[in-house]
C-alpha positions in Angstrom: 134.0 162.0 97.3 132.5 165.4 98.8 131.6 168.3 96.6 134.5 170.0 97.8 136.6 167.8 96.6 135.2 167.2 93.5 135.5 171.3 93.4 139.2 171.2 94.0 139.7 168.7 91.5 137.5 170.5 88.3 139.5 173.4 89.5 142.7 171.5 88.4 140.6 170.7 85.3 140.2 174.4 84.5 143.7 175.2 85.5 145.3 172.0 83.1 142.8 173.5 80.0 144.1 177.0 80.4 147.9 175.7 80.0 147.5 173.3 77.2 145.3 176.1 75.6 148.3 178.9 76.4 151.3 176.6 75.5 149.6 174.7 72.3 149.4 178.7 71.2 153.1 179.4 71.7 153.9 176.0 70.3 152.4 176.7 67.3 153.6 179.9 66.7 157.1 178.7 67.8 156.5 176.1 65.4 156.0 177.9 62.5 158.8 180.6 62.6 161.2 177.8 63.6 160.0 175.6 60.5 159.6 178.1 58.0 163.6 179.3 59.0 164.5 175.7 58.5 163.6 176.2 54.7 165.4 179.9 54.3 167.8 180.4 51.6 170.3 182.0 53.7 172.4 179.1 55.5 172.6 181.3 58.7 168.5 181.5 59.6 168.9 177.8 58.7 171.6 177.1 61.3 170.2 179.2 64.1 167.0 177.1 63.9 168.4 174.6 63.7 170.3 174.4 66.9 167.2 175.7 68.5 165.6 172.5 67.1 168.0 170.4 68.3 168.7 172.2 71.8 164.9 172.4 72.9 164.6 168.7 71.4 166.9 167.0 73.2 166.6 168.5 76.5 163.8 167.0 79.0 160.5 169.0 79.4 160.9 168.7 82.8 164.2 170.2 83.4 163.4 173.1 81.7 160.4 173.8 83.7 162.5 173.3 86.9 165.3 175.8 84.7 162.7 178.3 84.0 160.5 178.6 87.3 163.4 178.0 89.5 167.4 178.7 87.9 165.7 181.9 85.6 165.0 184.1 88.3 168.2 183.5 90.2 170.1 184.1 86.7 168.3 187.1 85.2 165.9 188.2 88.0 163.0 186.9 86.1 160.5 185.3 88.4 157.3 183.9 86.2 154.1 182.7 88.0 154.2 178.8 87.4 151.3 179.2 84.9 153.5 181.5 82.6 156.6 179.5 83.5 155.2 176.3 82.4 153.4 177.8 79.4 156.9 179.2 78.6 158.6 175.7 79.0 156.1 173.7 77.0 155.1 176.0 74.5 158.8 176.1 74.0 159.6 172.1 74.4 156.8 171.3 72.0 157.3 173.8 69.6 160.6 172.7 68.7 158.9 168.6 67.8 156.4 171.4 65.8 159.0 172.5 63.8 160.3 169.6 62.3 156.3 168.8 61.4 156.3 172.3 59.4 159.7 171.7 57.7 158.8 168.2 56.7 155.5 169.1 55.3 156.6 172.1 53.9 159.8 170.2 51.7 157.0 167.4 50.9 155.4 170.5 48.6 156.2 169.6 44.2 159.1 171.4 44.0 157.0 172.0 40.5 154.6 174.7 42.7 158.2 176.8 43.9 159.0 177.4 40.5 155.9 178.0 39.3 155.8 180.9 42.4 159.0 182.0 40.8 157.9 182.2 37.1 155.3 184.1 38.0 157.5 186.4 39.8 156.3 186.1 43.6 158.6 187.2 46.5 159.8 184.1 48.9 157.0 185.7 51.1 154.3 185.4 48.4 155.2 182.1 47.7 155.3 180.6 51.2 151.7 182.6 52.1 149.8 181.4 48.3 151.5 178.6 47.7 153.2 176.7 49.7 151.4 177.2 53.4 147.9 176.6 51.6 149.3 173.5 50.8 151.3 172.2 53.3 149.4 172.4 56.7 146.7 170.2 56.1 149.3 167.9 55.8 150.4 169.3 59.0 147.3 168.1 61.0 147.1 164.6 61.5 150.9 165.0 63.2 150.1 168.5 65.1 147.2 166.3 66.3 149.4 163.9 68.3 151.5 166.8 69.5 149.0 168.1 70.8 147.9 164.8 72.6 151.3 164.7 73.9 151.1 168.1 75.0 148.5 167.3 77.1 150.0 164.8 78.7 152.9 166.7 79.4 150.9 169.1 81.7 150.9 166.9 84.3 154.6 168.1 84.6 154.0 170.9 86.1 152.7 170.2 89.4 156.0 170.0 90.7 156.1 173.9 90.7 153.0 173.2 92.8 150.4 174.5 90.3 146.6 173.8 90.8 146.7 171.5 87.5 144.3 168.1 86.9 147.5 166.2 88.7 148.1 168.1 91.5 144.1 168.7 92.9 143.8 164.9 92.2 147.0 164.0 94.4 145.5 166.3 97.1 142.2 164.5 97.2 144.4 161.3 97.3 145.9 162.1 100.7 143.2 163.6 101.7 140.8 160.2 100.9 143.7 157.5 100.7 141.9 155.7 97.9 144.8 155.8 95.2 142.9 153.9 93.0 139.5 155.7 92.5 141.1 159.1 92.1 143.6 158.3 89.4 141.3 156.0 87.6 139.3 159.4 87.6 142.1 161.3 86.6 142.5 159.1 83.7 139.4 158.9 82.0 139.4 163.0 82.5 142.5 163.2 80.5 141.0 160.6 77.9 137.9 163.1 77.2 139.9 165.9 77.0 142.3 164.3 74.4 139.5 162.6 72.6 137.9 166.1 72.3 140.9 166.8 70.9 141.6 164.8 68.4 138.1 164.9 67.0 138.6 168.8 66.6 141.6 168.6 64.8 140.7 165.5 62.5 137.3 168.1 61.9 140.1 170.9 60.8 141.7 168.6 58.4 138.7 167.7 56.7 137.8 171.3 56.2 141.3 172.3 55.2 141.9 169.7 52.7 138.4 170.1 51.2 139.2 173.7 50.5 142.1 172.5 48.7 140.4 170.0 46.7 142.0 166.8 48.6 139.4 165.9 50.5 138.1 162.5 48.9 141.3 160.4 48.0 139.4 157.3 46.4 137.2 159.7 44.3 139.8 161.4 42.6 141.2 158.1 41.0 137.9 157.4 38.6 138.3 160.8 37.0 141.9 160.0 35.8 141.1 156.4 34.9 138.8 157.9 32.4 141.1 159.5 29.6 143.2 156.1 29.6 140.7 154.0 28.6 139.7 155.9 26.5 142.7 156.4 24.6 143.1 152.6 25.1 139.7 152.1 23.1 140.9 155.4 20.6 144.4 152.7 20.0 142.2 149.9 19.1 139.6 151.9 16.9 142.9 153.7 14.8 
């Protein structure tokens, strides 16, 4: 393969990089607002995310980047450059799986910590930002992780708008080269570093998160419990 080829297709790279880093950002954010309104005491936030959840869940990734870079600007006049429009779409598509990560980690807090927020008189705020959050997202991780993955993955969809991605330059060089089975082998292990990177990034967050929490070392934590029952055990016989 020429230089210019291999050019064209670490463009795509650059191009793919740049959407999963844009959309995993709106995902996220998406993620949270819609997951923390999943756990709002007022039934009404509750329903409204909800059917977001449920609308952006069960609707194909694909058909709502054709909907939004192709049926939005006829509609509303809106006409997105296919970096923004996919960003929109995935950010969107992903953040809604996101969600349900947030609002199952965030129920899977003791309930013992909430009312401890409210005996010492903290607002819902005070108690999601001290208590609950710090809690909750390293448990977040290890699921965001393979979101995130999947994310990746689901870049490849956009180069039916035609955008530069890893998919697109590498079907280019295909016509271009007619060897099918070189390029795409390439275009597989280039996916495979990138979500290795990855997940070795996040499973580095984790550890750091749950070590500032103190839940770093599982195993360990057992032997300091065992401790006190022995030796009340031994106490038992001694009385």
């Amino acid at each position: 393969m020429t230089s210019g080829l291999w050019e064209l297709v670490l463009k795509g790279v650059w191009t793919t990089v740049q959407l999963l880093v844009f959309s995993a950002l709106l995902a996220t954010a998406v993620s949270f607002a819609v997951g923390m309104a999943r756990t709002h005491r007022l039934w009404i936030v509750r329903f409204v995310a909800g059917f977001y959840t449920e609308v952006f869940r069960g609707t194909s990734a694909l058909v709502m980047i054709f909907w939004v870079f192709f049926v939005l600007p006829v509609a509303f006049g809106w006409q997105l450059v296919p970096m923004w429009a996919g960003t929109l779409a995935l950010g969107l598509t992903y953040g809604a799986y996101g969600s349900e990560i947030v609002r199952g980690a965030l129920n899977a807090v003791d309930p013992a910590q909430r009312e401890g927020g409210i005996a010492l008189g903290f607002t819902p705020a005070q108690r999601m930002r001290l208590i609950l959050l710090p809690q909750a997202v390293p448990e977040m991780i290890p699921s965001f992780s393979n979101l995130l993955v999947e994310l990746l993955k689901g870049t490849a969809l956009v180069s039916v708008m035609g955008m530069g991605d890893l998919t697109f330059s590498a079907n280019l060089v295909r016509l271009a080269l007619q060897q099918s089975a070189e390029i795409y082998t390439y275009v597989l292990l280039i996916y495979f570093v990138i979500a290795f990177v990855l997940t070795r990034l996040m499973r580095g967050l984790e550890k750091r998160l749950k070590a500032q929490v103190g839940r770093d070392a599982g195993p360990r934590r057992a032997a300091p419990e065992t401790k006190p029952a022995q030796s009340a055990e031994v106490g038992g016989g001694i009385a």
